[in-house]
C-alpha angles and dihedrals in degrees: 000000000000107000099214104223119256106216117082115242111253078248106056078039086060103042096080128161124262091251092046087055100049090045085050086055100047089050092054096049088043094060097046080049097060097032088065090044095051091044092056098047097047081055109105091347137125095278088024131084115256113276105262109221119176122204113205117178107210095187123059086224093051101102114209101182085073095050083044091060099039086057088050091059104074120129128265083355125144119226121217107183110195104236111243103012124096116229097004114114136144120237121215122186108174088182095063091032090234132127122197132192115200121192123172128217134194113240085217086057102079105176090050099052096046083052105057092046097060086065096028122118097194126006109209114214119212113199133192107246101228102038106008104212136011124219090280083057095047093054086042094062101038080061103039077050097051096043083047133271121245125201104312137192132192129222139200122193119183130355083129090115079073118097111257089255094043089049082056092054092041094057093049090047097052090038080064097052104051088033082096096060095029113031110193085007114158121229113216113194119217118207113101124045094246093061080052094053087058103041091058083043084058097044087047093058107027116117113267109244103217124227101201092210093062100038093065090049136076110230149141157183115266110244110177117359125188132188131229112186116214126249098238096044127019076209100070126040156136109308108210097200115178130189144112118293107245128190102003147011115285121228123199092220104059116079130252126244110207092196108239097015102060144245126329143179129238131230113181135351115219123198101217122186115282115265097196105038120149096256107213085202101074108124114241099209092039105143111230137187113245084359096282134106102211107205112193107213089218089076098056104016118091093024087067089048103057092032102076118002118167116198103229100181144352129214112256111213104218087046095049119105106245121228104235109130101168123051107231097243110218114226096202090053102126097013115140133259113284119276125277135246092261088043090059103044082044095061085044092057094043082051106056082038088062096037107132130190115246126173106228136169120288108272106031122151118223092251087050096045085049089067099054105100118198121243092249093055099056099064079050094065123090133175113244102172106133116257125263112287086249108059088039096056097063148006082207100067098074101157108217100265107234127233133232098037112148115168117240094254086071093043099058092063079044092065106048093055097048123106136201127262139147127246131204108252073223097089120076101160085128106060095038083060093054081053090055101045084043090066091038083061095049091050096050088051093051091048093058082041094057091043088042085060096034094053116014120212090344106149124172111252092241111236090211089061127052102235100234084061095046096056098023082142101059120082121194126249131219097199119009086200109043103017096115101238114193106239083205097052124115093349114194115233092254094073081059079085119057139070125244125201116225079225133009110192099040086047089059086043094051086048096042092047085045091056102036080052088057110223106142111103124205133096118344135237103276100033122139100221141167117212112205096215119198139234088001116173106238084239091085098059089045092054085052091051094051075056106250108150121258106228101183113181130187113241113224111231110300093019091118099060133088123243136135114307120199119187128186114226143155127200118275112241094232095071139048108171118138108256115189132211113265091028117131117258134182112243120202100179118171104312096339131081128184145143123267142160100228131195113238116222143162117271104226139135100254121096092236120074129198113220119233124204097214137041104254122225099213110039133057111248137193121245117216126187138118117268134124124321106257122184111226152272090073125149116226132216131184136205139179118204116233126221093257096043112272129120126227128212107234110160143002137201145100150285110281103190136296104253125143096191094066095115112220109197131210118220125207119177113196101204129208144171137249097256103181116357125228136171092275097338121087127171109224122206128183101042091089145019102203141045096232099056083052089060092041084058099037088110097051110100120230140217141178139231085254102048115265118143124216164134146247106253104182134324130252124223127327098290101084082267102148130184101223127189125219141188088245147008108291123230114242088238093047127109131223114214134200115200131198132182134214127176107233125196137203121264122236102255101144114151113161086190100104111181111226110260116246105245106289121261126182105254118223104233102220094194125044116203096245092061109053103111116218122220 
């Protein structure tokens, strides 16, 4: 007979009652209940990681050695001081089950402080009581606001000099100004230990705020790093990195991101003994002096550590992740097959036929005589590469040409003939001449930026170069929005290179379902670890011992690689400074950071995108450049490097996707003039010089500021002069426009190596948009 089918159709699943539904409901809410629940208490506890709490003072009068005592002493707390590193201790209180970990960072010390709040739980604000940040801190926290902001507390020491009733008038006062950045944000003053009891109870059971990049990554704060140089090079070693495991479960196999020093692979994962475990045996009545016990990790460190290490996992070979970031691109890829017999005998007999005599040295072989060349021959040569991209795109883009260059050839007689004397440090004409030529510069620049708004894309049609030579690259549209334009066509070597996903959104599905199901095996959240990390410059572990923190993150599968990388960002208020296309910029996306010279383009729907030559200050833009695959979300930062050091925030978004087939489109407009005016017919003088480049361009459609549409229909004369037809009867003031079209594509101007910024000062701007005068 008929087997009725078992499994219930996705319809009768659906029609529930309406107590099913609400007990659906309950359950759900139920489980999100106690997932949050679980999640707080594991913070900071026995099977958890400490609690990571940064304190970052936003005010140069904001002291954070007192904040740092009040949070000692805490009773029956044990102290752990870090050896070696100022304003960085562990807290144990064995009474409230809790573990804490506190690290200060200096607001002026940008890279630190974006560092540690990439792993921080909770950041811990110290403000100052009368005016609660300074400009450093406010550029600290539009940066700290764009990377993500995790759980956060503010704090505010002292102001108890103030009459009771003037202390009143001050909070409100500072609850107003920061009202802007934290709204309902709660000030917690800090001056007795009591308010400090209740500030770390705050921080215990606030709700965690989630960053979704690091989330989805293993990672931690370095807690103890040794070096083990190799045995070929004192230069590269073993990196012994140990810290608790954060965010996922870390597999020995995946490689490691240090931020700001590169990717590494892993060998083997250790399981040493807990430093900061929360000891039973503390004696309740021990008697201690200002109510704190202060434990120095060099007395019981490295003993632990050697005393009991368990080897969890080691790395497999044919599991690891390999470092290859760039695919090796193969020249002859594509060549033909090799040459035939007749083509052969053919290139002999060209040969003999072009043999030439030469009188050479005695000795020299054939191949060798083939490369003397006669001294007719050489004023006959010329070089006819193609110019640099660059220069060929725009007579717009003229660069300021920069005085005082000599080439070395004239310095080295310089310098014999020099002699020694000393100087006064009292004179300083030579540097207030840099300053000089510096705001020449920046004029210059605001003056293309203002043409560049006044009159997009507008270039003068040169009168040295026959036009169709000059933009022998561009081809002309019908239509920007709907003319079909191959994404394959024409590729430069670069994308050789990289590496391109089939799909790029079901690939990251596939990777985030992977990880929320959680499959991958390794080392788990809480652990206390030590990565053993290969082939590491010693200049990391220098860097960790000047105290700069050590951030390591674990890369998800291809994040390694290089593709084509396309961010969304819009200018920061704060600046205003022209910033040109194919300038290098300082990149902090997600947990990398690195140097690149982008590509700027509208962000639209359309699968076709114009390029722009500024940044704009009123519009969002794509960002387009080669760096690592990284899967998104991922917030963005730029900088731009100033002369003296400092980086300047200059926009802020987020990854957009990793996708090399976005095609970014260069737009020139050859401009004229109406010449002689018609019904419909206008001749049009000034686009071009010479009859032939008129006929070159005859297919290209025209169009005018006010909106006529047209053709060339034949030229006149051998001036450039051309008779053009048009779907109505032009206006004397109008101008006819010719547009053409290239794809451009970013150069490969990748550098990871990112140089620490000098402590931020607000610049003076010496020149405001409005009042750069144009000529």
């Amino acid at each position: 007979g008929r087997v009725s089918v078992k499994a219930q159709p996705r319809r009768r699943l659906r029609d529930l009652s309406r107590v099913d539904r609400r007990h659906q409901a309950l359950q759900l809410r139920r489980q999100r209940k106690e997932a949050v629940l679980a999640e707080k208490r594991s913070l900071g506890s026995r099977d958890g990681p400490p609690h990571l709490v940064v304190l970052v003072p936003l005010h140069s009068r904001a002291a954070a050695h007192d904040t740092l005592r009040l949070l000692q002493s805490q009773d029956s707390a044990v102290v752990r001081v870090d050896e070696g590193r100022a304003g960085s201790f562990a807290l144990l209180c064995p009474r409230l089950k809790q573990r804490w970990r506190f690290v200060t960072a200096q607001a002026g010390d940008l890279h630190t402080v974006l560092d540690l709040a990439k792993v921080a739980d909770s950041l811990l604000f110290i403000l100052d009581p009368a005016d609660g940040w300074d400009s450093a801190g406010e550029h600290c926290l539009s940066c700290l606001f764009t990377q993500g902001l995790p759980s956060y507390a503010l704090a505010v020491p002292g102001g108890t000099d103030l009459p009771p009733k003037k202390q009143v008038d001050a909070r409100k006062k500072l609850a107003k100004a920061i009202e802007k950045r934290f709204p309902e944000a709660k000030l917690f003053p800090l001056n007795t230990e009591q308010e400090s009891s209740l500030l770390l109870r705050h921080l215990a059971t606030q709700k965690q705020r989630h960053l979704a990049f690091r989330d989805r990554r293993a990672h931690l704060l370095a807690y103890a790093a040794e070096f083990v140089p190799g045995q070929e090079s004192d230069l590269v070693g073993t990196l012994k990195v140990s810290g608790f495991v954060r965010g996922q479960t870390l597999n020995v196999n995946s490689l490691v991101h240090i931020v700001g020093h590169g990717d590494f692979q892993m060998s083997q994962v250790d399981a040493p003994p807990d430093p900061l475990t929360l000891n039973p045996r503390v004696v309740k009545g021990q008697k201690r002096s200002q109510d704190m016990e202060v434990q120095d990790d060099s007395v019981n460190g490295t003993d632990e550590m050697e005393e009991d290490v368990k080897v969890l996992m080691k790395a497999d070979p044919n599991k690891q992740e390999s470092l290859q970031s760039e695919v090796v691109p193969d020249p002859m890829e594509g060549e033909q097959t090799w040459p035939t017999e007749e083509e052969l005998q053919e290139a002999e007999a060209s040969l003999k036929a072009n043999r030439r005599v030469v009188k050479v040295p005695k000795g020299t072989s054939k191949y060798q005589a083939a490369w003397i060349v006669d001294d007719g021959e050489e004023g006959n040569q010329e070089d006819d590469d193609d110019e640099d991209d660059d220069t060929d795109d725009d007579m717009m883009e003229e660069a300021v040409s920069q005085e005082g260059e000599s080439s070395e050839e004239e310095e080295e007689p310089a310098e014999e003939e020099c002699e020694t004397m000393t100087i006064s440090e009292c004179l300083r004409d030579d540097q207030y001449d840099e300053k000089v030529e510096e705001d020449e510069q920046m004029l210059e620049r605001y003056k293309q930026e203002r043409m560049d708004e006044m009159f997009p894309d507008e270039v003068d049609t040169p009168r040295d170069v026959p036009a169709r030579v000059r933009f022998q690259k561009y081809r002309g549209l019908k239509s920007f929005r709907t003319s079909p334009w191959d994404p394959k066509e024409n590729l430069p070597r670069d994308y050789a290179r990289i590496f391109q996903f089939q799909d790029f959104s079901r690939t990251r599905k596939h990777l985030f379902r992977q990880i929320e199901k959680e499959e991958t095996e390794g080392a788990s959240v809480g652990w206390y670890v030590t990565l053993h990390v290969c082939n590491v410059p010693v200049s990391v572990m220098e860097s960790f011992r000047e105290g700069k923190p050590l951030v390591l993150f674990s890369l998800l599968p291809h994040e390694q690689k290089m593709s084509v990388l396309n961010f969304l960002v819009r200018r920061h208020p704060s600046n205003s400074e022209p910033v040109r296309a194919k300038e290098e910029l300082i990149f902090h996306c997600g947990f990398r950071r690195f140097r690149a010279s982008p590509l700027f383009s509208q962000h639209t729907s359309a699968d076709k995108h114009k390029l722009e030559r500024f940044l704009r200050l009123d519009a969002a833009l794509v960002v387009t450049l080669y760096a690592p695959i990284t899967f998104p979300p991922a917030s963005v930062l730029l900088f731009k490097q100033r002369s003296n050091g400092m980086h300047d925030l200059i926009a802020t978004g987020s990854l957009l996707s990793v996708d090399p087939d976005r095609i970014v489109i260069k737009r020139l407009v050859l401009s004229g003039h109406p010449f002689k005016i018609f019904t419909k017919m206008a001749v049009v003088r000034y686009m071009f010089f010479n009859r032939e480049d008129v006929m070159w361009f005859k297919p290209v459609e025209l169009r005018t500021k006010w909106g006529r549409r047209g053709h060339i229909k034949e030229p006149l004369g051998t001036h450039g002069h051309m008779k053009c037809h048009f779907d109505g009867q032009l206006k004397s003031q109008d101008t006819v426009l010719l547009n053409l079209y290239k794809r451009v594509f970013p150069k490969w101007t990748y550098d990871p190596h990112v140089p620490e910024p000098v402590p931020w000062v607000r610049s003076e701007s010496a020149l405001p948009v409005q009042e750069v005068e144009m000529e």
